[in-house]
N, C-alpha and C positions, 0 to 999 in steps of 0.2 A: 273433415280433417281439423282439426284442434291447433290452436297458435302454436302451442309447443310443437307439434310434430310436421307444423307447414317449416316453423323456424328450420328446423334439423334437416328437411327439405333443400332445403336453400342454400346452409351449408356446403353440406355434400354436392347440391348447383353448382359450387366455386373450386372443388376438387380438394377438401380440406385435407381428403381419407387417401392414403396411399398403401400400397402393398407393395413388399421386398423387403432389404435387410435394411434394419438402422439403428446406429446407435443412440441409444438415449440417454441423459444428461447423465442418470444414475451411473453410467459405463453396461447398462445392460444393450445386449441385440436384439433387436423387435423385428416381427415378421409384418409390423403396422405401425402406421405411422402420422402422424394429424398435425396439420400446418396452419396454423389457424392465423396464421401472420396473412393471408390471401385476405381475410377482414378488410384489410387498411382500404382496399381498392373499392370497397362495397360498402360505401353510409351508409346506405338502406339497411345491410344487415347491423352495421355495428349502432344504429338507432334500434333496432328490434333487441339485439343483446341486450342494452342496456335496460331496456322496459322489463326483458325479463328477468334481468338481476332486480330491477326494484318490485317486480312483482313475486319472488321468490324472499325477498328481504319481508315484505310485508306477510307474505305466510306463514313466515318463521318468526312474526313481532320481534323484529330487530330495529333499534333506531341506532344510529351514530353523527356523530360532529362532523366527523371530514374522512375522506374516502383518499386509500392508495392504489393505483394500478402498478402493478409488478412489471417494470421493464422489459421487453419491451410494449409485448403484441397488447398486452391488456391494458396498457393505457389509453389508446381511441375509445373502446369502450370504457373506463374511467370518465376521461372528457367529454363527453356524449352526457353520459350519470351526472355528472356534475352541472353541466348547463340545463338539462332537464331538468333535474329536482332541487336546484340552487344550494345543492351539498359542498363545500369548500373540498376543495383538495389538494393533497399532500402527494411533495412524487420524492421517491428511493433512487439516487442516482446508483448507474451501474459502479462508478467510483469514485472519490469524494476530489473536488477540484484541486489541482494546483496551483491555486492562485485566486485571487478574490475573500471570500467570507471559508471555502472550502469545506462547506458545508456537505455533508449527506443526502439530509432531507432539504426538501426545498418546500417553501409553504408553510401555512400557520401549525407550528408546533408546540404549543401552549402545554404546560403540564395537567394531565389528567382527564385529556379528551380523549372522547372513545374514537379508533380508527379500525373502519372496515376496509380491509384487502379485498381487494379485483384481482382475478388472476383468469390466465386464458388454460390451459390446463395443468393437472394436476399427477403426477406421478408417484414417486414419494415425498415430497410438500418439502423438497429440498430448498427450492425458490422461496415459498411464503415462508417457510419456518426464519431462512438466511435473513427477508425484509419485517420480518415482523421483532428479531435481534435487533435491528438499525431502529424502526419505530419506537421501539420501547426506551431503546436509551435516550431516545429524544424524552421520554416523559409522556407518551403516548400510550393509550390502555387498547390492548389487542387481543379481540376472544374470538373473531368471526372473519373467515373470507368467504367470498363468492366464486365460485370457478364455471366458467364453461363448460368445460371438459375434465370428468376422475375418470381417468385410466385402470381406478380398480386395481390397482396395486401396491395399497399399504400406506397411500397418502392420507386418507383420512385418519385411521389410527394413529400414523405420524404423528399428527397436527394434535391430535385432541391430547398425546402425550405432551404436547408443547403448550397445552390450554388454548389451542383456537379449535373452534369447531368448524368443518365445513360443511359447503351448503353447493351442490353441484347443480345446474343445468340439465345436462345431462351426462351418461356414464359411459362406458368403451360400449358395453352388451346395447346397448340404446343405439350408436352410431353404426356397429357393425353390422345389427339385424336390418339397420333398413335400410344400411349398403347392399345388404345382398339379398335385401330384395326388390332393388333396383337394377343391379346388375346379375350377371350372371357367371357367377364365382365357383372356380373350379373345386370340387368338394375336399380335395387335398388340403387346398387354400386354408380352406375353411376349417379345417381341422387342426390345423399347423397350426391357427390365427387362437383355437380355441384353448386349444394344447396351451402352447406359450400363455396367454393370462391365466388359466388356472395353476401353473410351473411356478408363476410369477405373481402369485396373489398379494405380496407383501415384501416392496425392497425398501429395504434400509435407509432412511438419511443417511449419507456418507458424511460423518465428524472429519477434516482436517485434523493429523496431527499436532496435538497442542505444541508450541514453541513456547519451551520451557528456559528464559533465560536465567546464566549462572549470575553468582557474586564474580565479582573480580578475578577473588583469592582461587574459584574455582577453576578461572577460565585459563586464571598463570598456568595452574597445574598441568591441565591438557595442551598447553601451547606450545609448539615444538618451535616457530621463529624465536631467536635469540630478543630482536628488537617488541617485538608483539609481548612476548613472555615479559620483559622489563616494564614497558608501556602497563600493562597489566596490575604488576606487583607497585609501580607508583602509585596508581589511581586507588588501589585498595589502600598503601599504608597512608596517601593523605587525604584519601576519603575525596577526590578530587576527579571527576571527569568531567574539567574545564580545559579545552583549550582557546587560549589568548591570538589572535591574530592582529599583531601589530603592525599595519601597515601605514607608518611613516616614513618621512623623505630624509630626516635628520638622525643621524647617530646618534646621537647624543638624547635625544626624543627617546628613542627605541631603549637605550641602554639603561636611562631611567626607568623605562618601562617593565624593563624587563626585571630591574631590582625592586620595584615596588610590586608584582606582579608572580615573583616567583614562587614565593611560599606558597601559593594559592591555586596551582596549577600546574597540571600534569604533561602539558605542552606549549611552547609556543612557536606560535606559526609568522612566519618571517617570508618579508619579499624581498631580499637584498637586494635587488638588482632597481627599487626604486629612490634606494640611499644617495641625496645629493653629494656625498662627502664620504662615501664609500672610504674606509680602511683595513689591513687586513689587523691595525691591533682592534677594531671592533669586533672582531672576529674570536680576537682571544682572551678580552673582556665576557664577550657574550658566555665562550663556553666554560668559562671559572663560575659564572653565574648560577648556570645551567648544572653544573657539581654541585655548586654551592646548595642550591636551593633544590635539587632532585628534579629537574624537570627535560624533557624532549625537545630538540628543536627542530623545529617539520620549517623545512623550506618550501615554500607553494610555486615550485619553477616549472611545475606542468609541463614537464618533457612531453616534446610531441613530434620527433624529427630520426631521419634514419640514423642507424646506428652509431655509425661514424661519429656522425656529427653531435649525437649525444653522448659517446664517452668524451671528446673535446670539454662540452659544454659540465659535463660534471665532474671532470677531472682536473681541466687547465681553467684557460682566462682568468682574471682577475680574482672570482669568487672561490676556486677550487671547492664546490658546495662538496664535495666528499669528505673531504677535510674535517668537515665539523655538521652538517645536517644529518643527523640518525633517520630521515625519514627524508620524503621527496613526493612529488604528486605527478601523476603521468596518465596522459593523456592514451588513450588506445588508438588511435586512427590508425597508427603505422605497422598494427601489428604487435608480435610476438618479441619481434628482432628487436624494439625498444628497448625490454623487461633484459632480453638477453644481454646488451649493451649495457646497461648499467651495474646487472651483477657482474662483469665480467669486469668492469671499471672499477668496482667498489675494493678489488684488490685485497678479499680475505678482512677486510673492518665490519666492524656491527653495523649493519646496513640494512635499509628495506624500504620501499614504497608503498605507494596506497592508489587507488586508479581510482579516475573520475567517472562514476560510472550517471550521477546526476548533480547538476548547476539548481544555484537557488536564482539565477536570473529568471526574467517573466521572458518565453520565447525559446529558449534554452531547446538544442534541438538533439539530446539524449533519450530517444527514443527505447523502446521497450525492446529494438532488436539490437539497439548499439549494446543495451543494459546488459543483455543476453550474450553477445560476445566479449563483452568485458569480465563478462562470470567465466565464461570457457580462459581467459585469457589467467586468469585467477587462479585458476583450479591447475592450470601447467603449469605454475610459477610459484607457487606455496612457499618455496624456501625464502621466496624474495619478497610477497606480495602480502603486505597483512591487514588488506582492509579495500573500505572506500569511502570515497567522497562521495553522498548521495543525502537524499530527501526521505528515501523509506528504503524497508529493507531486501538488499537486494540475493542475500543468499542467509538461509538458515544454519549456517553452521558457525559456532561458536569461537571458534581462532581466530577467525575475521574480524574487523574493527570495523563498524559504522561511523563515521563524522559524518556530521551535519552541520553545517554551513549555514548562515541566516539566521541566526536565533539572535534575538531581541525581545525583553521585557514588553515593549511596544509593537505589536503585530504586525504593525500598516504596510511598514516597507518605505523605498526612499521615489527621488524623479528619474532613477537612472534603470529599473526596471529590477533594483535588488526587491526581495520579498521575504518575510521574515515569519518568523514562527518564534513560540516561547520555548523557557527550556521544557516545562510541563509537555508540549505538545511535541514535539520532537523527539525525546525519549519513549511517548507512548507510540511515535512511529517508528521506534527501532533503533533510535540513536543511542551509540554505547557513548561517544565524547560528543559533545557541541563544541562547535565553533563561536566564539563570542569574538564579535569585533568594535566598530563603532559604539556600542553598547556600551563598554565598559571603557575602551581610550578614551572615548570623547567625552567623559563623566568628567562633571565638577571634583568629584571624591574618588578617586580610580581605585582605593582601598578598600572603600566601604562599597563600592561598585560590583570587585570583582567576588566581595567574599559573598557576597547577595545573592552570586551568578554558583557562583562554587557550593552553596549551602543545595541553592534549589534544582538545580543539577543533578547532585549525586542521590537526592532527598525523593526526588520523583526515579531515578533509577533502582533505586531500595523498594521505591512503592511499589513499581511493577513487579519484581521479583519476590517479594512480600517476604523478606526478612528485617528483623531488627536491625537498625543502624548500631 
């Protein structure tokens, strides 16, 4: 018996090979099925994989700088390769951190080193194609993976369309013949099993629909919210999706701010409730400003309370935030009955909010199912609800308004667990306005500050969509 066919042996030892229905990544149903994640439990095998990727690398006169393994299962055999033959390696996170450097790749990414992909199998090269995207933008050159397992279904072609060539182990017809002729497999079975790959010789990469963001000017068009549609047509006529978040304690602070600040910006974001000397003519200072100079005034009062108590809070006390906030930030915890509360308080005025669907705090515990209810919460509330406060994007449809919160020139973040992004970087995560705060108040030059914020802002928004400014 031959290394290769004791390996394939051993394998099938650990129960890689299953029979019945399943779905595979492509959305197709398979009468078979290979779990090669059983590996992790078995060095022994994932030390033998690894010799036989490097002795299939050497057959095929392949050298490379630094070696990927495809998340998850084929990185043990990655890290095995790599301490075996002293090859550096690069690993492809499943998705880029929130927090830290927020990197993709992790590991030496040098421009112009050749990176061979590890991968445990291969169906339509949906996987390698996705991380060998991420490599390459790192500046990494990508022609070759290694797979365990080709399924025999269109992934090699895939790939070699993509310029990688594969280099398989072994194949489906390899696994399956010496499965059954170790067991003893019903002839049906077996035909079903045959049927389906030849049915199946060749599926597709499935492409994601491109998300094709509009101009401004396009997005007024389709926008049926009265406040989202105005929002819109500011930022196109002054070329401006900056919003300012003044959070100072002194009127007087804020009002200044708000006159030197206003031509420059298509919102400002106000915490009134932290004003030492709170008045209600600050109030009507503010919104002559706000005429004055065309801009929004988004109160960040993060409603987050039953109903009741939120038309109280937005109608009465001291601030009557209805009065004068075009916009408001609300929290989902409570539900639907919040959203209801507010329009129902807003009393027929140009009104609407934006939900928190992510915090640029480090910790921040806006999880992907909270996200997900705050989209459903969205989608009932359209007349009222025209966006959100988040980090990336959380719904593809174009009415919606992204703000993103955190952005600073300066990456690092602060000691209170804020964490910041640039405007460049924030925009290519989806953000339609940034949030600029400490950035630009706490500037020596708060003019030359905001126009900097306001230039590179709208400048990387035009780049994404790639029309002419």
């Amino acid at each position: 018996m031959s290394k290769r066919e004791d390996l394939l042996r051993q394998l099938l030892g650990i129960n890689i090979l299953q029979l019945g229905q399943f779905t595979l990544k492509s959305g197709v149903i398979s009468p078979i099925y290979i779990d090669l994640r059983r590996i992790i439990s078995y060095p022994d095998i994932v030390k033998l994989l690894a010799e036989h990727v490097h002795s299939k690398l050497k057959e095929a006169g392949i050298a490379t700088d630094v070696i990927c393994g495809v998340p998850y299962t084929a990185l043990p055999v990655a890290s095995v390769y790599s301490v075996l033959y002293q090859v550096p390696m690069v690993m492809k996170r499943k998705e880029a951190k929130d927090y830290g450097t927020k990197k993709m790749v992790e590991g030496i990414t040098e421009k112009g080193l050749k990176c061979l992909i590890i991968e445990d199998i291969v169906t339509s090269g949906s996987s390698v194609n996705e991380t060998a995207e991420v490599l390459r933008q790192e500046g990494l050159i990508v022609t070759d993976c290694v797979v365990v397992l080709d399924r025999l279904q269109g992934g090699e072609q895939n790939l070699d369309s993509a310029g990688i060539k594969l280099h398989s182990l072994f194949n489906m017809d390899d696994i399956f013949n010496s499965y059954c002729s170790l067991h003893q497999v019903p002839e049906n079975i077996v035909q079903d099993v045959k049927h389906f790959l030849a049915d199946n010789s060749h599926i597709n990469i499935k492409k994601e629909t491109v998300y094709k963001r509009l101009s401004f000017e396009e997005r007024a068009e389709i926008c049926k919210q009265p406040v989202a549609k105005k929002l819109f047509n500011i930022i196109a006529e002054k070329k401006s999706n900056l919003c300012v978040a003044v959070d100072v304690t002194d009127s007087e602070k804020l009002l200044e701010l708000a006159s030197k600040l206003g031509p420059f910006i298509c919102m400002l974001k106000t915490h009134m409730d932290i004003l030492s000397d709170f008045s209600v003519n600050v109030l009507t200072v503010l919104k002559n400003l706000a005429k004055t100079h065309n801009f929004l005034i988004f109160e960040d009062r993060k409603f987050a309370d039953i109903g009741n108590t939120v038309v109280n809070q937005y109608n009465g006390g001291i601030f009557k935030i209805n009065d004068w906030a075009d916009i408001v930030t609300v929290h989902g915890i409570p539900g639907d009955g919040i959203i209801e509360a507010l329009k129902s308080a807003s009393d027929g005025k140009e009104r609407s909010c934006v939900l928190i669907a992510e915090m640029s705090s480090k910790g921040a515990l806006t999880d992907d199912s909270y996200r997900n209810n705050i989209l459903k919460m969205a989608g009932n509330h359209k007349d009222f609800v025209i966006g959100f406060v988040s980090q990336h994007v959380v719904v593809k449809n174009q009415e919606y308004i992204h703000m993103f919160p955190g952005v600073h020139i300066n990456e690092s973040g602060d000691s209170l667990g804020q964490q910041y992004n640039s405007p460049e970087k924030a925009i290519s995560n989806g953000a339609d306005v940034v949030i600029v705060g400490r950035g630009i108040c706490s500037s020596l030059n708060v003019v030359e500050a905001v126009q900097d914020y306001k230039d590179r802002s709208y400048k990387a928004y035009m780049n994404v969509i790639k029309r002419p400014e």
